[in-house]
N, C-alpha and C positions, 0 to 999 in steps of 0.2 A: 419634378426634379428629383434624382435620386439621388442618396448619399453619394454618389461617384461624381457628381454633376456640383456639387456644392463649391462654391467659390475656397480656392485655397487660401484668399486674401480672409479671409471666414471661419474657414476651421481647419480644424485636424481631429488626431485620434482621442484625446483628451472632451472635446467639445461637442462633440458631434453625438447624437441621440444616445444613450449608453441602453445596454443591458440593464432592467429592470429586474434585481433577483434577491431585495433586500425586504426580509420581514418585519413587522411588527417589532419583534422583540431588537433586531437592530437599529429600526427609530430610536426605542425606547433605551435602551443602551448609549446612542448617540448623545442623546440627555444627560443621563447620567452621567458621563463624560464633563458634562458641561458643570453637572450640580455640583459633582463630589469633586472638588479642588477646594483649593486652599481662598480664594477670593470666594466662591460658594458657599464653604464654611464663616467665614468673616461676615459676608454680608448677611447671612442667615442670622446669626448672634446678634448682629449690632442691632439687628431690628428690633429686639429685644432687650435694648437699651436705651430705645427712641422716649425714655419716659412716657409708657405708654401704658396703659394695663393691658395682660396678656391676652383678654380676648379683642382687646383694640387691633394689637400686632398680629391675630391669627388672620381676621378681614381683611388685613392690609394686603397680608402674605394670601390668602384666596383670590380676591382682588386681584392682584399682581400678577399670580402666574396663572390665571383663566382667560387674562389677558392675553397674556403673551401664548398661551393654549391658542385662541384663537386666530389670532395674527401669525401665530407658526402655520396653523391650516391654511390659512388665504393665502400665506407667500407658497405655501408647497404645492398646491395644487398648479398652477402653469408650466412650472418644472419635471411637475411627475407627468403631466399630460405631453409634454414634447420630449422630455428625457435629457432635458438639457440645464446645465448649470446656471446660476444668477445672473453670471457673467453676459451669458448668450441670451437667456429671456428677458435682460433690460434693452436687448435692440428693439424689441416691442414699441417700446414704449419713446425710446430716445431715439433710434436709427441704428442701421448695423455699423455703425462707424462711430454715432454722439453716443455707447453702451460704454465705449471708452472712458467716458467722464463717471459713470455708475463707479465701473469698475476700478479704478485706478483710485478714486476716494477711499471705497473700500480695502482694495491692497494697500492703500499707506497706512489707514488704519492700522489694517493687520501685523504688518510689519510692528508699529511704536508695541500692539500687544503683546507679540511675539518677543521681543527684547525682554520687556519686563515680565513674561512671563517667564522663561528663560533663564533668565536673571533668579528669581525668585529661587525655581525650582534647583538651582545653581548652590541659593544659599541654604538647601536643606540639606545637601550633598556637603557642602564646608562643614553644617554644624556637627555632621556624622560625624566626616575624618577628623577634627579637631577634639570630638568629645574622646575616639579611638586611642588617636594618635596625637598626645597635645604637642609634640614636640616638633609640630607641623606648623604655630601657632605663630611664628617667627615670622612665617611666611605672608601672614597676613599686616605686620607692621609699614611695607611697603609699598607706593601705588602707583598706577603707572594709567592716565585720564580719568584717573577718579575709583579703579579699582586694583585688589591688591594682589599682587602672585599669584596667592593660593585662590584668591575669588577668580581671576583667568582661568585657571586651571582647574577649577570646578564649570565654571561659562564652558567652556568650551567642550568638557566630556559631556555638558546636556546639550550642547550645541549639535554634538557629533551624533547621541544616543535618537535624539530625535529625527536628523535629518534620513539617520537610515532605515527608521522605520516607515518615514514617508517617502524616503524613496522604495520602498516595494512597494508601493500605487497604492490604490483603494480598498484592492483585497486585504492586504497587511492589516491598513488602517481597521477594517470593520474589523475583524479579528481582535486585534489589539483593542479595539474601543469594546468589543463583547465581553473579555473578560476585565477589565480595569475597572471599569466601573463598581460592577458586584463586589471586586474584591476590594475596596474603599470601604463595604457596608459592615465588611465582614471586621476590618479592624477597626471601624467606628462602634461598631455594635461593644468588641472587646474594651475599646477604650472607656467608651460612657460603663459597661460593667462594672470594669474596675476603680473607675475615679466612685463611683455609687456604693463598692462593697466599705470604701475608704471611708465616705463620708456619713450611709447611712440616707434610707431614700425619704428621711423626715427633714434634712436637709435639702432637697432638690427644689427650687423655688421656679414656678413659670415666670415670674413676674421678678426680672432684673433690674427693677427701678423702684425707686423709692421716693419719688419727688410727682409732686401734684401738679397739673397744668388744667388751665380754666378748658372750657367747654369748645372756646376758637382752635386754642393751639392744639388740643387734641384733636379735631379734626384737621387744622393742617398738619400736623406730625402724622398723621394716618397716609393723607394722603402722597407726604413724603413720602414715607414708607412704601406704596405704592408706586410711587415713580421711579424708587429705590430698585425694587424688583425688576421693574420693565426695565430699564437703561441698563440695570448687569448683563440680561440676556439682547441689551439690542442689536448688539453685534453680531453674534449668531444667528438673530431674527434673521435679520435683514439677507443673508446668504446661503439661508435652512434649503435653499432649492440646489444648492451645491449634495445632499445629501438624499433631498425628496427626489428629486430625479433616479434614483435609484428603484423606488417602492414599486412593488409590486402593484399596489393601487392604492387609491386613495383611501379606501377603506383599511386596509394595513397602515398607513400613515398617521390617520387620523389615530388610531388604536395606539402607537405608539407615542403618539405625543401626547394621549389621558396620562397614559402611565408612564411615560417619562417626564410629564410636568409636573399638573396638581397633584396625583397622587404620588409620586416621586419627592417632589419638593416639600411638600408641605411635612411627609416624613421623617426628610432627613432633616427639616429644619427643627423637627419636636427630639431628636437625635441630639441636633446640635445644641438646644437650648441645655438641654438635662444635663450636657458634656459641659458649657460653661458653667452651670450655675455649679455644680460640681467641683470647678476649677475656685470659684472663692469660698466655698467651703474648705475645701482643701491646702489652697495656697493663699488664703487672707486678700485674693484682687480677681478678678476677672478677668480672664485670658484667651482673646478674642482669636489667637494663635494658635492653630493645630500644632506646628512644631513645638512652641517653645513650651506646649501642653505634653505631648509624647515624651520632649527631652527630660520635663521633669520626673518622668518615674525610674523607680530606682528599679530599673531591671532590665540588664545588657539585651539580653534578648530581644523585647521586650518595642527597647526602644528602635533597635536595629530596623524590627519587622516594620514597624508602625511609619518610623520617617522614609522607608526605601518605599511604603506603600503610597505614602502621599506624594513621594516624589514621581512614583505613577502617574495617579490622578492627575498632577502637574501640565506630565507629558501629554496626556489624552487630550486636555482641554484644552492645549497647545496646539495642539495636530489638527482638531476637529474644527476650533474655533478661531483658527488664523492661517497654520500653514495652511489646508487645503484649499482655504479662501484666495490665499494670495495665490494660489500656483494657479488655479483657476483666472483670477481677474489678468496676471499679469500675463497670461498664454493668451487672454482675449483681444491685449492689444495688437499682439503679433504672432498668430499661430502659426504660420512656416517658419517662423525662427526657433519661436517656445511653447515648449509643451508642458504640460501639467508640472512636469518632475521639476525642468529649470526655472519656472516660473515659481515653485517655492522655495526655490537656493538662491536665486534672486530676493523674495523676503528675509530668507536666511543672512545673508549677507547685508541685508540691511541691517536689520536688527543690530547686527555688532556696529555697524559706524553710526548709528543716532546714541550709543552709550547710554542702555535704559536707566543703569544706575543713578547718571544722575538727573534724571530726568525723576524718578520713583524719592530721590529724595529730598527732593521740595514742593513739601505737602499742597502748596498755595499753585505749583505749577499744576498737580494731578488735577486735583479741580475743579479748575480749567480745561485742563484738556479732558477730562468728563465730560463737562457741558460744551466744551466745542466739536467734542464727535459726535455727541448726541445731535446738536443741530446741523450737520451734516447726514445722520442717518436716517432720522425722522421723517425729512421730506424725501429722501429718498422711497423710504418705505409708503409714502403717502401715492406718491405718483406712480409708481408700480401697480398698486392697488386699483387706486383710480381706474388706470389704462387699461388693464387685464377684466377688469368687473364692471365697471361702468361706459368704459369708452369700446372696448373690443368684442362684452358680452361673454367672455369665456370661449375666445375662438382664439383658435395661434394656428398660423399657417407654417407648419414648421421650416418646409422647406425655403419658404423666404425669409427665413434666420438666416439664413447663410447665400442668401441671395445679391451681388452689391450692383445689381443694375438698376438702373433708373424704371423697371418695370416691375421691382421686388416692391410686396407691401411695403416694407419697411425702409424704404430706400427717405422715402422723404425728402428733404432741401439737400444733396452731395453727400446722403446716407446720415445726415443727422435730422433730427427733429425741433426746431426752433423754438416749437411749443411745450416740451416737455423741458427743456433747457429754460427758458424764460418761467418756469412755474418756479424750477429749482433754486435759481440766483436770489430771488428775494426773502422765498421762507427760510433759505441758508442764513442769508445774513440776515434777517427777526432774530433768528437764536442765537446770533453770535453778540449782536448788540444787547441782548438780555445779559451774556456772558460777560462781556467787557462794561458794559456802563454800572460804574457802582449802585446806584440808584434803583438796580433794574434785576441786579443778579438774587435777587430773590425767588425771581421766576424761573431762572436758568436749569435746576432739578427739574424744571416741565419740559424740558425742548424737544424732547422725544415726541410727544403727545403735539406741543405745538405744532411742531415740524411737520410730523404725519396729517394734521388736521388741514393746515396750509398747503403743504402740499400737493396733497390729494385736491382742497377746494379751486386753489391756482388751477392748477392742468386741468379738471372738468370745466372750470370755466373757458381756459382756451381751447381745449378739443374736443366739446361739443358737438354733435353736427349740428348745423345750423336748423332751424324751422323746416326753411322751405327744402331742405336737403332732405330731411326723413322723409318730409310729406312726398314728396319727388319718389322715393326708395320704396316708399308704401304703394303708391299706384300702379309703379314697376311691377311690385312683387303682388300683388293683387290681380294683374293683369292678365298675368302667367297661365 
């Protein structure tokens, strides 16, 4: 079947095999993206607070992103081998029609990210013009769903700034995510110099805590830590084939995700520590805030560069790790309607009617809704895995991605897969019940790892082939 022959109920321009023409250093960039924001800075720091000693918190943090190092590799390779998004390579496994349930998980995700991401980078934009112009300050005393004038009115210019950089497609995006990155390193590096010239680098502590924990908790606070890491990037994981389908090969891939993870991460995370412990040297408290870190130095300049840089970063990790996501899953449920562009103005427009603000400001809902994406993403990524490595062997017949007759591999029971559906339903809800029963939410920082572990064991146990079905395939193929 040739791209011309492919079902339109299936695809379009957007989903269909892409040009493969992205290097090494644009994995690696893509990363980057990911690290250097404002949630990558915070979560870097705080691990460093886990009451830990500092070479505790360095294994947690190798641990963590060797992990996810490797689990970027096993999601990207089905992607880069057919050239096709998340979106399209979960019919594999679910049907060219049950990929709909993959994906539509994933773009709600994306969407709740995309608000508060949004949101945030929104509110690095206010603290500018108000520090500029305080007589602007008025405009935040009134609100209108939970947010004020002037906070619309910053929402909405990142609302606009981002939509147009995703809408010039792919090209734009890699471009934009090539240089953004870098230039994060550039005003991180400035910023840790000068908080360090301030304080004097006899002041610089690895070790942000001060409190002793017996021999158990340091091993589970470790392992926190570690689950810590995994769950910030599982989002990303899970839809890294929206990006690896681009690569050149998988040798380029693999290359960019050394160095755009461990060695990436683990940098900026020795970046980051030296940047806070610096901050309570400085400022008497620890400030887990890249902004409210920039806004305190006394130099216009200074702080201009620094906060419009991180409101970059912002952007990038917005782009990379939601829009493109959603424009991709939401084109998959209906690609003669929608295409890449309107399927992430559709996230877009989500975002503003769920109202991330108030959603970001009750600590007790985030959470929660942590541990309930994670147990939604978890078995996602397990079953994927499964299907692609153990049940398919590393074969994709590409052209029946896009195939919806009852003679495509992937057609399955009415184009869905009953068996990749029935592995998914229970290890969803394991995690969710870890989530919700008080008894139990101790576990809930695992459900990533649970989820993947369940759902991977689920789906090989239903899509096995049977004994006598190999032993049958064997004498076939022996025959020959």
């Amino acid at each position: 079947m040739s791209e011309q022959q492919y079902s339109p109920k299936l695809s379009n321009a957007d989903l269909a095999p892409a040009q493969q023409n992205w290097s090494w250093y644009n994995i690696f960039s893509f990363w980057m993206s990911d690290v250097h924001s404002m949630g990558g800075y915070i979560v870097a720091a705080s691990l460093f607070a886990l009451r830990l000693a500092s070479w505790q918190v360095f294994i947690a943090l190798i641990v963590g992103i060797l992990i996810v190092q490797v689990s970027a590799n096993l999601v990207a390779k089905p992607s880069q081998i057919a050239g096709v998004p998340y979106a399209v390579i979960a019919r594999q496994a679910f049907g060219v029609y049950g990929a709909n349930i993959p994906a539509l998980i994933r773009g709600f995700i994306a969407v709740s990210w995309y608000g508060i991401q949004t949101w945030l980078a929104s509110n690095a934009l206010m603290l500018v013009l108000i520090k500029f112009y305080p007589s602007l300050a008025p405009l935040t005393q009134s609100s209108f769903v939970g947010l004020s004038a002037l906070g619309w009115i910053c929402f909405a210019i990142m609302w606009i700034l981002q939509a147009l950089v995703f809408w010039k497609g792919m090209q734009a995006i890699r471009v934009f995510i090539d240089w953004a990155g870098p230039l994060v390193y550039v005003v991180m590096f400035a910023l840790a110099a000068w908080l360090v010239a301030q304080v004097g680098w006899s002041n610089i502590s690895f070790n942000l805590s001060s409190k002793n924990l017996s021999t158990a908790e340091q091993v589970m606070q470790t392992l926190v830590a570690i689950a810590l890491v995994v769950s910030y990037f599982s989002g990303p994981l899970l839809n890294f084939g929206d990006f690896s389908r681009y690569g050149k090969s998988m040798q380029q891939v693999r290359k960019g995700n050394f160095w755009g993870l461990p060695f990436n991460f683990i940098f900026f995370s020795l970046l980051t520590v030296v940047t806070v412990s610096a901050t309570y040297s400085l400022f008497g408290k620890m400030v887990h805030d890249p902004l409210e870190t920039v806004a305190m130095i006394d130099n216009t300049t200074a702080v201009i560069i620094g906060l419009l840089t991180l409101l970059t970063a912002t952007i990038g990790i917005n782009i990379v790790a939601n829009f493109v996501s959603a424009g991709f899953d939401f084109s998959n449920v209906w690609p003669q309607k929608l295409s890449f562009r309107s399927g992430g103005m559709i996230a877009a427009i989500g975002s503003v009617l769920i109202t991330p603000w108030n959603l970001f400001n009750s600590p007790e809902l985030i959470h929660y809704t942590l541990d309930v994406l994670a147990a939604f993403i978890g078995p996602l990524f397990g079953i994927l895995i499964a299907d692609f490595y153990w049940i398919k062997k590393q074969q994709i017949q590409v052209a029946d991605l896009f195939n919806d007759q009852p003679s495509g591999a992937y057609w399955y029971k009415n184009g869905f897969n009953p068996k990749a559906i029935s592995a998914l339903a229970p290890a969803v809800v394991i995690g969710l019940v870890f989530t919700l029963v008080p008894q139990l939410q101790h576990v809930a920082p695992f459900n990533w790892f649970i989820g993947a572990i369940l759902g991977a064991s689920f789906y090989y146990f239903l899509a096995r082939p049977s004994r006598a079905l190999m032993t049958q395939t064997a004498t076939k193929t022996l025959g020959k």
